[in-house]
C-alpha positions as a Markdown table, in Angstrom:
| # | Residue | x | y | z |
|---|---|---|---|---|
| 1 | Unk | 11.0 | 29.5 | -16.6 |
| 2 | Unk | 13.7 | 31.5 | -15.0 |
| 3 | Unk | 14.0 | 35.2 | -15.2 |
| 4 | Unk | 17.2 | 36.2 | -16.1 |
| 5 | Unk | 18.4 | 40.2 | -16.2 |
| 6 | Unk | 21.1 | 40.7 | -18.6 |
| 7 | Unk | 22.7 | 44.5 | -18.4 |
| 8 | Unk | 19.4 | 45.7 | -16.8 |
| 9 | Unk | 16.9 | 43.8 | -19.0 |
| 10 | Unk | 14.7 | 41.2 | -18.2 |
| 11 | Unk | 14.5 | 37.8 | -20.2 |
| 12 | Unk | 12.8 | 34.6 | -20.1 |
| 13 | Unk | 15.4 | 31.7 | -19.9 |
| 14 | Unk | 15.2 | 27.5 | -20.1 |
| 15 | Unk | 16.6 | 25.1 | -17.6 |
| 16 | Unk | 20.1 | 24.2 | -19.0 |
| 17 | Unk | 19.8 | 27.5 | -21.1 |
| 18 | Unk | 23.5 | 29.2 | -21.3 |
| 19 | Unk | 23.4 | 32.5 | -20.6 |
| 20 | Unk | 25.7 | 33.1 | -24.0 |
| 21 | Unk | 22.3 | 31.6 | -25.7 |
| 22 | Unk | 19.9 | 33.5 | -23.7 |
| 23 | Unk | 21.8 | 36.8 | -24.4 |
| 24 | Unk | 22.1 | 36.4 | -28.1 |
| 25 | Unk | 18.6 | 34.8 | -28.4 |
| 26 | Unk | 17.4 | 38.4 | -27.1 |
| 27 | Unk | 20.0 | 40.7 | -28.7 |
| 28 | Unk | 21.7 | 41.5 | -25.6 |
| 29 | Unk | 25.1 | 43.1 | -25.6 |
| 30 | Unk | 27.7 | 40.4 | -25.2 |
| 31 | Unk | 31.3 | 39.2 | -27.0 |
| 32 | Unk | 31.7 | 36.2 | -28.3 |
| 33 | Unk | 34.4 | 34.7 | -30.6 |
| 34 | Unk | 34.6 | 31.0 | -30.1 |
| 35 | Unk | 31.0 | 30.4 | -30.7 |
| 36 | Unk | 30.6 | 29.0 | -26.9 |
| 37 | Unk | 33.8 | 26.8 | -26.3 |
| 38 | Unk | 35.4 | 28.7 | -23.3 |
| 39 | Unk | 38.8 | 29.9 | -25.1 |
| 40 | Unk | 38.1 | 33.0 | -26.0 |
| 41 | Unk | 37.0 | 34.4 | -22.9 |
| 42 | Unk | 35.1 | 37.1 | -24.4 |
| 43 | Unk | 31.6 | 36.1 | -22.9 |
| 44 | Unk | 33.0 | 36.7 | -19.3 |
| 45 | Unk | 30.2 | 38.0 | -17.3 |
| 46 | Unk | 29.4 | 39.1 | -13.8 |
| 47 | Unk | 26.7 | 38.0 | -11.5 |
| 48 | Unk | 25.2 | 40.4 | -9.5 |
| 49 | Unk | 22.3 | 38.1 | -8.0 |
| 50 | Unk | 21.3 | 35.0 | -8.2 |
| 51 | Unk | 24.6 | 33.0 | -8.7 |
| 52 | Unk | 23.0 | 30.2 | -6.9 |
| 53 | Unk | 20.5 | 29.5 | -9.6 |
| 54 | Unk | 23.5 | 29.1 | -12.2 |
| 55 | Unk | 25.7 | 25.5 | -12.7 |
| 56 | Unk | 28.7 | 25.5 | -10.9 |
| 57 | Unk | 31.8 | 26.6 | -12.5 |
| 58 | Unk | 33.5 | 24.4 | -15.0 |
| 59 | Unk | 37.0 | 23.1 | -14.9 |
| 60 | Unk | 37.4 | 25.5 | -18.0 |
| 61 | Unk | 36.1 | 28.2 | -16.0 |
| 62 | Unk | 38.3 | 27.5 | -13.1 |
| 63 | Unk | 41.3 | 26.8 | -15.1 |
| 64 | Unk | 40.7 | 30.8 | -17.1 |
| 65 | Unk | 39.4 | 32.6 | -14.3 |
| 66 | Unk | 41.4 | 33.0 | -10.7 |
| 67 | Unk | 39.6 | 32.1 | -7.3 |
| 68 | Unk | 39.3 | 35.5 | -6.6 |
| 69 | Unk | 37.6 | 36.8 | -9.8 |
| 70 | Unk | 35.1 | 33.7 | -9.4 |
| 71 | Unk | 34.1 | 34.4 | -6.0 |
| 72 | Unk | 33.3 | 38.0 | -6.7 |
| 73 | Unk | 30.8 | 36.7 | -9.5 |
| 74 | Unk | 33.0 | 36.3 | -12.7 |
| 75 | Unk | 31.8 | 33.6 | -15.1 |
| 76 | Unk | 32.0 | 33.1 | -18.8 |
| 77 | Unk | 28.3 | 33.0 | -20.0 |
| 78 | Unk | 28.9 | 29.9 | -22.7 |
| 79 | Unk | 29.4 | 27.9 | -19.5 |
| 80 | Unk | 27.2 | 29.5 | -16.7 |
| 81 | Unk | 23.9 | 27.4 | -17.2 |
| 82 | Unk | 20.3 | 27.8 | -15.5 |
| 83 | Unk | 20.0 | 25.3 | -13.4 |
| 84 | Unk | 17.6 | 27.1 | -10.3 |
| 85 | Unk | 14.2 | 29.1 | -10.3 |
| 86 | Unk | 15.4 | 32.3 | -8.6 |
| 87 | Unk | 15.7 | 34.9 | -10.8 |
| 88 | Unk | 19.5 | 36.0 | -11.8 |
| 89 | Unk | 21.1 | 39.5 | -12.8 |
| 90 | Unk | 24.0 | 39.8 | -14.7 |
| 91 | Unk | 26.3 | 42.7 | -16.4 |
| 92 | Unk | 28.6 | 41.0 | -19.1 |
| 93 | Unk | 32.0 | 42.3 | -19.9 |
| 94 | Unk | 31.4 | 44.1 | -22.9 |
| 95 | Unk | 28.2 | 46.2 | -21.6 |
| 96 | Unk | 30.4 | 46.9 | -18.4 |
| 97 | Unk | 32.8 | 48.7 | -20.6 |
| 98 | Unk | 30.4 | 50.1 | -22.9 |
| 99 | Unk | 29.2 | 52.1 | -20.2 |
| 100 | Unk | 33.2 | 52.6 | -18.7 |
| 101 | Unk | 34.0 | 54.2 | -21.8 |
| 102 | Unk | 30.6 | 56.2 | -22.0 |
| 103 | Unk | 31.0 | 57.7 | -18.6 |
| 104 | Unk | 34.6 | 58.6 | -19.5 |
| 105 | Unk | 33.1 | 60.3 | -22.9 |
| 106 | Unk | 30.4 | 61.8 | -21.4 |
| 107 | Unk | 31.1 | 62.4 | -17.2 |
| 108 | Unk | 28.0 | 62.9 | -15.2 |
């Protein structure tokens, strides 16, 4: 089993497991429209650590995403897979501006 962190909690995840699945198995905070086909784009995520454990990315990925966005960590989580053993952090899209919007509501 792989530990995998999404938006600062920690969850048990299955080689092959999509990070989509993981994060809706556990109740995380994520979008998702298209049920896990890649065109809604609503899963995007970001990897913070452990990008190596986690499939490469797809021709759909590559196609949605630019080269830039990618290598700073951007993935869509119905495509991002476990594939490694070291654990892996993510913040998805959604929970990143959850907490945009909160800080703008409610400054420090």
């Amino acid at each position: 089993m792989t530990t995998v962190t999404i938006n600062d909690v920690e969850m048990e995840a299955r080689p092959g497991e999509r990070i989509l699945d993981i994060a809706r198995r556990n109740g995380a905070h994520i979008g998702f429209v298209c049920d896990g086909t890649g065109f809604c784009q609503t899963c995007k995520i970001r990897v913070l650590a452990g990008g190596e454990s986690l499939s490469p990315p797809t021709e759909l990925e590559k196609n949605w995403i630019p080269e830039q966005r990618l290598q700073e960590g951007w993935r869509l989580g119905c495509q991002a897979a476990v594939r490694g053993r070291n654990p892996i952090v993510v913040l998805t899209n959604a929970e990143e501006l959850r907490r945009q919007t909160f800080a703008v509501i409610n400054p420090p």
